[in-house]
GUFITI-174269 format. One record per residue (C-alpha): x, y, z. Coordinates in pm, whole numbers, plus 32768, in hexadecimal, padded with zeros to 4 digits. Example, Ala and Ser with C-alpha at 12.3 -4.5 7.8 and 13.67 -1.06 7.14 Angstrom:
2
84CE7E3E830C;85577F9682CA;
//
This chain:
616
800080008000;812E80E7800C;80F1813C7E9B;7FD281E37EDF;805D83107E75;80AF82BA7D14;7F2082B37CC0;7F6284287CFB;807784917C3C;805F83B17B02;7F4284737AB7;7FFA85B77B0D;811585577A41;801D850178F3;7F8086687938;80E387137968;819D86557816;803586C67766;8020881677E8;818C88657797;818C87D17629;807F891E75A4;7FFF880E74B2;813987BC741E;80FD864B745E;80558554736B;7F1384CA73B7;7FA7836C73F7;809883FB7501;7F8784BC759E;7E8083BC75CB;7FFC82C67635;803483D97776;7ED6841577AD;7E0782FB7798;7F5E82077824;7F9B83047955;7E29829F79DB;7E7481407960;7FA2812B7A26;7EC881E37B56;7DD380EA7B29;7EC07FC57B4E;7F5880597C7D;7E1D807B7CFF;7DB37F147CD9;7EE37EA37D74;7E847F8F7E9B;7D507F187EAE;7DB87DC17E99;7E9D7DCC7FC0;7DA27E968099;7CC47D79805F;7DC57C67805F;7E607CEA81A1;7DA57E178246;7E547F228300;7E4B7F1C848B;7D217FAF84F0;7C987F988361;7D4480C88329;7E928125824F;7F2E8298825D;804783288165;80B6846781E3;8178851F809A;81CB866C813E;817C8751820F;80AA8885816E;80DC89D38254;80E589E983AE;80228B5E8413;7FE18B8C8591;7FC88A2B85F8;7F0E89B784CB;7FB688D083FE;7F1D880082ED;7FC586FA8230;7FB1866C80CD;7F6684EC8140;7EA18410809C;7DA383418175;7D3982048112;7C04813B81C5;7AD68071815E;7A2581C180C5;7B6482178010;7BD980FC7F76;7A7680C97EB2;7AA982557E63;7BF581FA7DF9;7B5A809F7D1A;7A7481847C62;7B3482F67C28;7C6C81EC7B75;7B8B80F47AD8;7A7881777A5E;7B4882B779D2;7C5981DA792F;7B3681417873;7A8382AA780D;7C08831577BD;7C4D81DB76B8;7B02821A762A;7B5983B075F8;7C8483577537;7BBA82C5743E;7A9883CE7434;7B7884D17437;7C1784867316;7C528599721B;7BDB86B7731C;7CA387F97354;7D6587F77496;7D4B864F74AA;7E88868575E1;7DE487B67658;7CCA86E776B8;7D8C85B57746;7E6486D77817;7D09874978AE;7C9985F578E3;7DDC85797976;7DC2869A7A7C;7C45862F7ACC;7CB784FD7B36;7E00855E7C0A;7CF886867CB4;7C0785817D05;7CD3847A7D83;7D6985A77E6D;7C0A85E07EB5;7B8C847E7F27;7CD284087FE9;7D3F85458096;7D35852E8222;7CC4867D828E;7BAA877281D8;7CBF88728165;7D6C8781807F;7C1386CC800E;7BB288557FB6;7CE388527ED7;7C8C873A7E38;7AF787C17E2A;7B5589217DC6;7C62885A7C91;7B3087A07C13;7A6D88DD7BE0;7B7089757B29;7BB288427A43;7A1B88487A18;7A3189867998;7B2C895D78A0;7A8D87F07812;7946888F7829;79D089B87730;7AD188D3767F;7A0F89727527;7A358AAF7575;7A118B50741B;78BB8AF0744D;782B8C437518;76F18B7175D8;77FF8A69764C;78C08B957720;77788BF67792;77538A94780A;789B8A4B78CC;78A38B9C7954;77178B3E79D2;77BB8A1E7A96;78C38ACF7B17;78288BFE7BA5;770E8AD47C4D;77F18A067CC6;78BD8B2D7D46;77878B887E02;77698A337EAA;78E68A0C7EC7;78CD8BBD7FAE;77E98AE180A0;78A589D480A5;79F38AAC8120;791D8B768212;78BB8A0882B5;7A42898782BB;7A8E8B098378;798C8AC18486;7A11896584D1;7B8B89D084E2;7B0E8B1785C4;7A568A35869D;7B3A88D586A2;7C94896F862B;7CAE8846851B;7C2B87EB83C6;7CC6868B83FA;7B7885C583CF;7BD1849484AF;7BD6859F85AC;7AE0867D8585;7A0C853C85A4;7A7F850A86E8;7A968651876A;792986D786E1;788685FC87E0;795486408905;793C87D88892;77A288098815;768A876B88A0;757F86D087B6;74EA880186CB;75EC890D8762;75CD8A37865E;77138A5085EA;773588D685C7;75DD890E8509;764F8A178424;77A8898883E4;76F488588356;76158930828E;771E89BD81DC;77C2887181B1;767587F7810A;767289428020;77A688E47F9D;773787837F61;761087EC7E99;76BF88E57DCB;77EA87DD7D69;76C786B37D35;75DF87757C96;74D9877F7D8A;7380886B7DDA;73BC896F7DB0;751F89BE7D1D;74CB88837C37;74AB89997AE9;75D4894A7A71;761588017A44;753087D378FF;75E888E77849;7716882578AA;76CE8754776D;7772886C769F;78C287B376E4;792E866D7611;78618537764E;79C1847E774A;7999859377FE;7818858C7844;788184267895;79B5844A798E;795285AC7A37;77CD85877A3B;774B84517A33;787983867B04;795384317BE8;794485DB7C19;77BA85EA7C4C;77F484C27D5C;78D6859E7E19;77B2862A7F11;775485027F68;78C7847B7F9E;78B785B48089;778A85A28188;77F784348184;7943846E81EA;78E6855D8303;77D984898397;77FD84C484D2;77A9864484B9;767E85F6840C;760084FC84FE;7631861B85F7;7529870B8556;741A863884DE;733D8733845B;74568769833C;74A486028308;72F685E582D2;7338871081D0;73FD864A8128;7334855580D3;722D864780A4;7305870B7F85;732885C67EEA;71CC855E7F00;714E86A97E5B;729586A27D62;725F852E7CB0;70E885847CA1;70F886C87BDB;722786377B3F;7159850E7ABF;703B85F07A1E;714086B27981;71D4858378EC;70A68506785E;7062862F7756;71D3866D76E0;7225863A756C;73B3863C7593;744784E67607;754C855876B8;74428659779D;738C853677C0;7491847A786B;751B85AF792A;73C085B979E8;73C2844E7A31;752484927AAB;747385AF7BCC;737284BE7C12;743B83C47C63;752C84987D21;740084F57DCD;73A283847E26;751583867EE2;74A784DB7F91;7340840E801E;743782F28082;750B83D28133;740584A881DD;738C834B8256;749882BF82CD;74D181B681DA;7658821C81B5;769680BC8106;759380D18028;75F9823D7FB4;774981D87F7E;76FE807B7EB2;75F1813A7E04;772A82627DA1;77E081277D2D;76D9806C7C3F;767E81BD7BB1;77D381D07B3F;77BB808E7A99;769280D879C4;768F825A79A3;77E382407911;776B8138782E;764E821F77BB;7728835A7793;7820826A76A4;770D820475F0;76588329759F;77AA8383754F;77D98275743C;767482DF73F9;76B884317390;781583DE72C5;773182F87230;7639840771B3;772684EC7151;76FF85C5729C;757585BF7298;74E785BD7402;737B8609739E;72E4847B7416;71F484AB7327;729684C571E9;73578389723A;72528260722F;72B0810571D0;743C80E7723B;74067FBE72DC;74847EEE71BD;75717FE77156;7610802072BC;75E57EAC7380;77197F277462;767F807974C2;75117FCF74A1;75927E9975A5;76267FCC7682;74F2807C76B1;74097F6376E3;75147EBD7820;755C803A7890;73F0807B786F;73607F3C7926;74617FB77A2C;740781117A67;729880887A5E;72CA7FA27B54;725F7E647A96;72247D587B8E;73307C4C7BEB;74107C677ACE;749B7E067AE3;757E7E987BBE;749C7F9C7BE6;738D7ECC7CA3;746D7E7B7DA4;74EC7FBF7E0B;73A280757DD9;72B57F857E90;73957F9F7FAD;737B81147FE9;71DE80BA7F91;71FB7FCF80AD;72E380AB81BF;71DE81BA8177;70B380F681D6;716A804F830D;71D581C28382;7068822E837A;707383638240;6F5982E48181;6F3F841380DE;70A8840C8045;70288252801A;6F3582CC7F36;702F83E87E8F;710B82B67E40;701181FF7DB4;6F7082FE7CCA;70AD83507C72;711881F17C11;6FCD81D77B53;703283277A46;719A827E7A39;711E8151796D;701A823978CA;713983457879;725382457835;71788144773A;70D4827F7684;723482FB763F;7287818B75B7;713D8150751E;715F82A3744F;72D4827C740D;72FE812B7393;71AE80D1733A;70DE811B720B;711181C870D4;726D82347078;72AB83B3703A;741583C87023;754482E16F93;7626824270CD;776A81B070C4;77C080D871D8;790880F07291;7A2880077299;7B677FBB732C;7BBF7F6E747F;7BB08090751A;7A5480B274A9;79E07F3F7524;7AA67F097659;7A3C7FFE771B;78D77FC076E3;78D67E4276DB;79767E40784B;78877F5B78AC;776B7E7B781A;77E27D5F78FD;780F7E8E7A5D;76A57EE87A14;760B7D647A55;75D57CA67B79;77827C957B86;777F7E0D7BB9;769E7DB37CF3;77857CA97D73;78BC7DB37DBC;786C7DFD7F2D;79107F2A7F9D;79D87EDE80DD;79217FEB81B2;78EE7F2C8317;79717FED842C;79B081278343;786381AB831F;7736818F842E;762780728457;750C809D83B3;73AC80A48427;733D7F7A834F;73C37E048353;731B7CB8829A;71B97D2482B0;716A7BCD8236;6FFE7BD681A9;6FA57D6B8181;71187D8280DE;70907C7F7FD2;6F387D427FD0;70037E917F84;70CD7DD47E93;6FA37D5B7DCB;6ED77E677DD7;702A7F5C7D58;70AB7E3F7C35;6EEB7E597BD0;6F1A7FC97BDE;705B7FAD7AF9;6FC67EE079FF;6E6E7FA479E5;6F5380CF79AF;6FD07FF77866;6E967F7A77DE;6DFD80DB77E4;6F4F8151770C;6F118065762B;6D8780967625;6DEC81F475DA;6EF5820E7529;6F0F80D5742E;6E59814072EB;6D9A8258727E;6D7382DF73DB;6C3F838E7390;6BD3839D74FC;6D018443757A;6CE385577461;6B77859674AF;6BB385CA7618;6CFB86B375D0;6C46876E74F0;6B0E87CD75D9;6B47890D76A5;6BA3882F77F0;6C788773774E;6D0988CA7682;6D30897777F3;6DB3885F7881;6ECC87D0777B;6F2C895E778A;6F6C89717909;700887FA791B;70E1885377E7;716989807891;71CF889A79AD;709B894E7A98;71208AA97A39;72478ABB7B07;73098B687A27;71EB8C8779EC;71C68C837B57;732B8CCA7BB5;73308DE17AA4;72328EB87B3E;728F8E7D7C83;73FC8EC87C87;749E8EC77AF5;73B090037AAB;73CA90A17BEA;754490B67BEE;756B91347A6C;747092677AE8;754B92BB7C29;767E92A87AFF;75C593997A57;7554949C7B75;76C4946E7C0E;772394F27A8B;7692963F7AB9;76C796467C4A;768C97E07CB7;77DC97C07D77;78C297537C42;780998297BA2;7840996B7C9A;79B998DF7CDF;79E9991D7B51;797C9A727B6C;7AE29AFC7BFB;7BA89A7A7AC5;7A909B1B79DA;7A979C757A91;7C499C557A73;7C119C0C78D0;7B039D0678E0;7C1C9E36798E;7D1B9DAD78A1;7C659DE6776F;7BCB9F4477E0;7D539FC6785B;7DED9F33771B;7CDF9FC87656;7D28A13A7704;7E8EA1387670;7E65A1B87509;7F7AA2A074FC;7EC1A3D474D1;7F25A4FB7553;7DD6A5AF7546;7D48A4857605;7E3EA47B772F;7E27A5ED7765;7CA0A5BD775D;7CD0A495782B;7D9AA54B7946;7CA3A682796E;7B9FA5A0796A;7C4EA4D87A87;7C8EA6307B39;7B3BA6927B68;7AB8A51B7BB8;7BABA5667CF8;7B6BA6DC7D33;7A06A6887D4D;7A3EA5347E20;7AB5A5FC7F1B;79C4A7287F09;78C9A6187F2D;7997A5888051;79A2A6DB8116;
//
């Protein structure tokens, strides 16, 4: 386990050699550092994980300390990397899954302008979330948060000839920023109040310091959980993340869909034992995610685009980790994180060889018919899809999701039960209409499937993540994370089980009842004024975005303006004017005329002679 560190800095390394090059490198070099640097990660990991597993650290629990960072007034972080139960399946997923999303780049960015630009970018992603997900103490996991954000930002706006895809990646940055201003204000209560951001010990020295519900305790955690929903795309900083499809497909894949968006939930996992302190924020949390994969789920279900389509299944299902969390099913959040890495990825890549396919067409409805033309990308989506709706026994998806189902009911939220449930129900509807539409019926466009190994691999072991074998990776969380309210519930587990797969498969047979053939029935009801008013408000994702505009977009650009013409710039100008102004009038009284300067001194003679008559 002592080569930990090396699943840091090969990425570092690939991002350094690319960064350095300015392009200079061929494409076969660049996707040689870049995609082999998270290779090479990726094998390190597994032999890390491997020997944690093989033979686990005393007390389950393995630190590398690399050096110290500053020492200011007693407080002295370090760069160490901590590696437990919670970590090491972190660790499994950033390396794994985004080796796989980074072979499959190198072939769909083939021929693209800045092809090591976007490995340099992506190799920094990795190295900033690896910092973020093994670092010991909040201050170097906010490195690693804050890196993320910044590598977001540049994959989101990797086109950036393209004036709306700026717009985008500066719309995530400024949100996330917002989030990420809470999220520092939370970490500068907890050092005023415990004097370390270590997070071993500020989970043993918040109990001994607050009481249950103590209001600094309960606002720290607050902010913690504001920076969680900004990062993971959460109610109601959760704006951005749909606009985030501006960047190239990989990147949808690794930042969106498998690892960045995750990293809120990493977070109020992590810290626990704060949020078990305040209960009324860790209930918000599930709460946020209740509300979030609900309105997320409507929004899906009217989008036209197939990569929006996925990016709202992505804040659902986020959202299905927030309910976990706010119930206390910490397991469950985590293996849920894990599985939806497994098939989300899959979805992104396949969309992905969907849209090469297509000739860059996202529009699901003027594709039709690729399933023969596209078996790969068709398999992909109907595995990935299965997964992410839960099909019963045989996904990876059922297993994770029916849990949280099932810690929800045992903890006694019925309300955030049924949440889960209507939510799971628009997820098949949403998921099998995009599949239905896509691949199904009459052919508007030419395809050309993808090939090579880049293309296949990736997708064929993703295929295999998002079955029942997906399921059958445990996580090694005992000990790390707290007990959960529910066990075996023997007979109402199987009820809940039954009644979810029923709900699952209902959600399918309506997709196809709709969506297979002419679909006269769903144009009739989108065309009546309900269905107008309603496809409008769902397709704008509830309004958010006109919402946010009014209240604080429009607002701001008219204090701009009245700060433009503010009365004390304006009166602070005036002394400058007046100096031109007596310039101007002296330089104009020197014309060299003689008549005029005699006139000019009489005339000054009597102003003064009767000055002071007027004086006496």
């Amino acid at each position: 386990m002592n080569l930990l560190f090396l699943t840091c800095l090969f990425p570092l390394l690939g991002w350094l050699l690319l960064a350095f090059s300015r392009g200079r490198l061929s494409e076969n070099l660049a996707a040689l550092i870049g995609v082999g640097s998270v290779g090479l990660s990726a094998l390190t990991a597994a032999w890390v994980i491997w020997q944690f597993n093989v033979a686990p650290p005393e007390g389950g629990v393995y630190t590398q300390l690399l050096w110290q960072w500053m020492n200011v007034a007693g407080f002295a972080p370090n760069f160490t990397l901590y590696l437990d139960g919670l970590s090491v399946t972190m660790l499994g997923v950033v390396t794994g899954v985004g080796f796989l999303i980074h072979l499959f780049a190198s072939w769909y960015m083939r021929g693209e302008e800045g092809y090591s630009r976007f490995f340099a970018y992506t190799n920094l992603f990795i190295a900033s979330m690896l910092f973020l997900v093994l670092g010991d103490n909040l201050l170097f996991l906010y490195f690693g948060w804050e890196g993320v954000g910044l590598c977001s930002y540049l994959l989101i706006g990797f086109y950036y000839s393209n004036p709306n895809n700026g717009n985008a990646a500066l719309k995530a940055f400024i949100v996330t920023r917002i989030g990420d201003v809470f999220m520092a204000i939370g970490l500068f209560i907890l050092l005023l109040n415990l004097g370390t951001l270590n997070i071993q010990e500020l989970l043993v020295l918040a109990p001994q310091k607050y009481v249950a519900g103590d209001t600094w305790l309960w606002l720290a955690t607050l902010m913690l959980l504001g920076g969680a929903v900004g990062k993971s795309a959460q109610l109601p900083l959760q704006t951005w993340l749909a606009d985030a499809m501006a960047g190239p497909t990989p990147v949808s894949a690794l930042i969106h869909a498998a690892t960045m968006v995750t990293a809120g939930v990493y977070l109020i996992a992590r810290t626990n034992g704060l949020f078990l302190l305040t209960p009324e924020i860790l209930e918000l949390v599930g709460i946020v995610g209740g509300v979030t994969l609900v309105l997320a789920g409507f929004a899906a279900l009217v989008q036209t685009d197939i990569k929006r389509i996925l990016a709202y299944s992505t804040m659902s299902q986020i959202g299905y980790m927030f309910l976990a969390l706010g119930v206390g099913a910490w397991e469950a959040a985590i293996f849920h994180l894990m599985t939806h890495a497994f098939f989300k990825a899959l979805l992104f890549l396949a969309s992905g060889s969907v849209i090469h396919a297509c000739h860059h067409e996202q529009n699901i409805f003027k594709m039709g018919g690729l399933w023969k033309k596209l078996p790969l990308a068709y398999a992909s989506f109907i595995v990935g899809g299965a997964a992410l709706a839960a099909l019963p026994l045989i996904t990876a998806g059922f297993y994770s999701k029916d849990e949280i189902l099932w810690e929800a009911f045992a903890s006694g939220h019925s309300g955030l039960l049924y949440a889960g449930l209507a939510g799971a129900f628009m997820t098949s509807l949403y998921t099998f209409r995009l599949i239905f539409i896509a691949f199904h019926g009459e052919a508007k466009t030419e395809a050309h499937a993808g090939h090579g190994i880049a293309h296949n691999l990736p997708l064929a072991v993703l295929i295999v993540l998002s079955t029942v074998v997906g399921a059958l990776i445990t996580p090694p969380l005992d000990g790390v994370l707290p007990q959960s309210v529910g066990h075996a519930g023997g007979e109402a587990q199987h009820s809940l089980e039954l009644v979810s797969g029923a709900i699952a498969i209902l959600g399918i047979v309506l997709a196809a009842l709709l969506f297979l053939g002419k679909r006269s029935l769903v144009t009739a009801v989108a065309q009546s004024a309900p269905g107008r008013f309603l496809s409008a408000w769902w397709f704008a994702a509830w309004g958010f975005d006109w919402l946010y505009d009014k209240l604080f977009v429009q607002p701001y650009l008219l204090l701009c303006r009245l700060l433009g013409r503010d009365p004390i710039d304006a009166s602070i100008g005036l002394l400058p004017l007046l100096a031109r102004g007596s310039h101007v009038a002296l330089r104009r009284s020197e014309t060299g005329n003689l008549r005029w300067y005699a006139t000019s001194i009489v005339g000054g003679a009597v102003f003064v002679l009767a000055a002071l008559l007027l004086l006496n």
